[in-house]
C-alpha positions as CSV (number, residue, x, y, z in Angstrom):
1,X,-30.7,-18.2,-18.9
2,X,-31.2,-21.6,-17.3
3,X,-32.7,-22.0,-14.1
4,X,-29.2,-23.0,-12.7
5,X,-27.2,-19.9,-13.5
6,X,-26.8,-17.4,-10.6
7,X,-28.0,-13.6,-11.1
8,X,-25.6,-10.9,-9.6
9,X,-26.7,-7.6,-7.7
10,X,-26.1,-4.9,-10.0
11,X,-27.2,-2.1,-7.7
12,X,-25.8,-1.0,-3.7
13,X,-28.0,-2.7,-1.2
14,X,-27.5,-2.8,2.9
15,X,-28.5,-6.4,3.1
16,X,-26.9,-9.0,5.2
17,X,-27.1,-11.8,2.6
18,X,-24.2,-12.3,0.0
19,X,-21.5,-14.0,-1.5
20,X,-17.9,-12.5,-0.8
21,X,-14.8,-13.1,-3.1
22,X,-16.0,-17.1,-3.0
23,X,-18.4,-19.4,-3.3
24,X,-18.4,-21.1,-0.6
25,X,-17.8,-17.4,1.7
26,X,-22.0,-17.2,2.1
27,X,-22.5,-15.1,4.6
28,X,-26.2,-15.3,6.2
29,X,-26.4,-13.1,9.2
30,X,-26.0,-9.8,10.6
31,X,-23.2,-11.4,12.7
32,X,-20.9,-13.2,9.6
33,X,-21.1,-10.1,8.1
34,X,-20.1,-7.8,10.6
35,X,-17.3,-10.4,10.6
36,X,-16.5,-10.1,7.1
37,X,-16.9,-6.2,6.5
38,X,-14.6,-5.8,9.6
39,X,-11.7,-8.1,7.6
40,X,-12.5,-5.8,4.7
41,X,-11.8,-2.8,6.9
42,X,-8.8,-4.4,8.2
43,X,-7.7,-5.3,4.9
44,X,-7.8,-1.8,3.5
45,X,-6.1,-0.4,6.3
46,X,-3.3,-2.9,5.7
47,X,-3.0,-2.1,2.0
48,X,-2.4,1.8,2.8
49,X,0.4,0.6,5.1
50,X,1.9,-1.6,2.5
51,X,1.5,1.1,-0.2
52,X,3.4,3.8,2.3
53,X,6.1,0.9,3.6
54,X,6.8,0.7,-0.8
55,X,7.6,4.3,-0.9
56,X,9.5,4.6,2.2
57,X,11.6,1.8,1.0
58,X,12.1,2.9,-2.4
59,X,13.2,6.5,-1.2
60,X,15.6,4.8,1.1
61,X,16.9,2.2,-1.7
62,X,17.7,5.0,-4.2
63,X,19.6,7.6,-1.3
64,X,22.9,8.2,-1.8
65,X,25.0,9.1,0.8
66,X,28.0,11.8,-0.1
67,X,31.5,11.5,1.0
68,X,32.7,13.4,4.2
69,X,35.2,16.0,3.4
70,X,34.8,17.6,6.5
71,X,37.8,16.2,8.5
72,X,40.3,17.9,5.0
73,X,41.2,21.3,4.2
74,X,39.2,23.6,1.8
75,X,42.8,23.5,-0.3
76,X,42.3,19.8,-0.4
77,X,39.1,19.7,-1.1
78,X,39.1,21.6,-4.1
79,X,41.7,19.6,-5.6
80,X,39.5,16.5,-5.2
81,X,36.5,15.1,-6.8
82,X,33.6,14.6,-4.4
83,X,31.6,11.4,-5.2
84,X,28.7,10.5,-4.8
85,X,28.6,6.7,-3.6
86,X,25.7,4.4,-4.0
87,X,24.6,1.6,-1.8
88,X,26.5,-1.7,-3.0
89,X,24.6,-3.7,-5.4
90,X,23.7,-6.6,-3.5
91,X,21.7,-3.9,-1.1
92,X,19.9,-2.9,-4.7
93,X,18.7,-6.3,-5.2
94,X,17.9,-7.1,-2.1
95,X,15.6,-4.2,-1.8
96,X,14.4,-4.8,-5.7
97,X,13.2,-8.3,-4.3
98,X,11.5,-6.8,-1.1
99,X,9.9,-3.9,-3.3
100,X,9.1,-6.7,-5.5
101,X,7.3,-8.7,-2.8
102,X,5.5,-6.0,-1.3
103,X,4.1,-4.8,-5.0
104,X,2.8,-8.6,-5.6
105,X,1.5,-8.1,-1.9
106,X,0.0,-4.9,-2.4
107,X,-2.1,-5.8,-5.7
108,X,-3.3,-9.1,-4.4
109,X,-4.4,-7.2,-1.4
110,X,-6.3,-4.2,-3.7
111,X,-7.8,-6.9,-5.8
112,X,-9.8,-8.4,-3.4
113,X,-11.0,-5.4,-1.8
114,X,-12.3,-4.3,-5.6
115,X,-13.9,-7.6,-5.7
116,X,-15.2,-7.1,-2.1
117,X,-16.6,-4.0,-3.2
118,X,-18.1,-5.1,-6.7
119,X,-20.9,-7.6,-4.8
120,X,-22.3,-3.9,-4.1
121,X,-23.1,-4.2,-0.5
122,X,-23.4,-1.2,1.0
123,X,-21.7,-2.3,4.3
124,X,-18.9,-3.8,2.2
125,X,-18.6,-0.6,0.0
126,X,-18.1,1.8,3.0
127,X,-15.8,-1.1,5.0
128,X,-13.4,-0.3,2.0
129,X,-13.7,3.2,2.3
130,X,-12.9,4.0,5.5
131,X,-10.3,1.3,5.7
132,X,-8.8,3.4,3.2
133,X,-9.1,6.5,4.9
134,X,-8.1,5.1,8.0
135,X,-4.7,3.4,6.6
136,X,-4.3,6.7,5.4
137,X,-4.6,8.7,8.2
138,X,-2.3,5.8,10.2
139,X,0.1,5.8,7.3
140,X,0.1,9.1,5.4
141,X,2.2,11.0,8.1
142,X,5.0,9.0,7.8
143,X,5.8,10.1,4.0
144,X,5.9,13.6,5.4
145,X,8.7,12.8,8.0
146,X,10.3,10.7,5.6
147,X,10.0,12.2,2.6
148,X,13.0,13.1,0.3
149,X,14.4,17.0,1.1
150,X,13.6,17.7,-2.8
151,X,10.2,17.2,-2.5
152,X,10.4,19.8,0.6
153,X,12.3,22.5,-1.2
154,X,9.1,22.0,-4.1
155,X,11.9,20.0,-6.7
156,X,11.3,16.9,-8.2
């Protein structure tokens, strides 16, 4: 190696000196640090949201809704076919294009915490972490009000 080249940590340390996701992001002090773990912990949290808001939205997209026969007679019911109608297609590619958005969001987002965590800072490392589990514990709940009634009765 040249006297140019940089060298990479390669273990976790708890310093207060390193290069995040750029380089021109040196942080210095105890102070940009706390700055930039805190964005990573905000960032994580964020990326558990957008992971839960994907899964509400793709239960919703693929519901169907069934066809009221509750205003006919059982006579007349029998002699019809109940359908099953799905959502028009324009509301399938609308929601395509906003699942599709929010995936490009979501992987962007899990990138950089990955890179985040691969300078192996300690404080940087955990920031992650608990942003994580945090977003979780903000988002997690809402798949189990929303969730589909299969996956309540133990189906699919």
């Amino acid at each position: 190696m040249d006297n140019n080249s940089m060298s990479m940590q390669m273990s976790f340390y708890f310093g207060d000196t390193l290069t995040l996701l750029f380089p021109t992001w040196n942080i210095h002090s105890a102070w940009q640090l706390f700055g930039a773990v805190s964005a990573m912990f905000v960032l994580a949290i964020c990326q558990e949201g957008i992971k839960m808001l994907r899964l509400l939205l793709s239960f919703w997209s693929s519901k169907t809704t069934v066809v009221n026969f509750g205003a006919i007679g059982y006579s007349q019911l029998q002699s019809q076919t109940v359908k099953r109608m799905r959502r028009p297609w324009h509301h399938l590619v609308m929601s395509h294009l906003l699942q599709f958005l929010l995936h490009i969001t979501q992987v962007g987002v899990a990138y950089l915490l990955m890179l985040a965590v691969m300078t192996y800072n300690g404080w940087m490392f955990l920031a992650v972490v608990f942003g994580t589990s945090m977003g979780y514990l903000a988002f997690g709940w809402v798949w189990y009000l929303f969730r589909p009634p299969e996956v309540l009765n133990g189906g699919v």
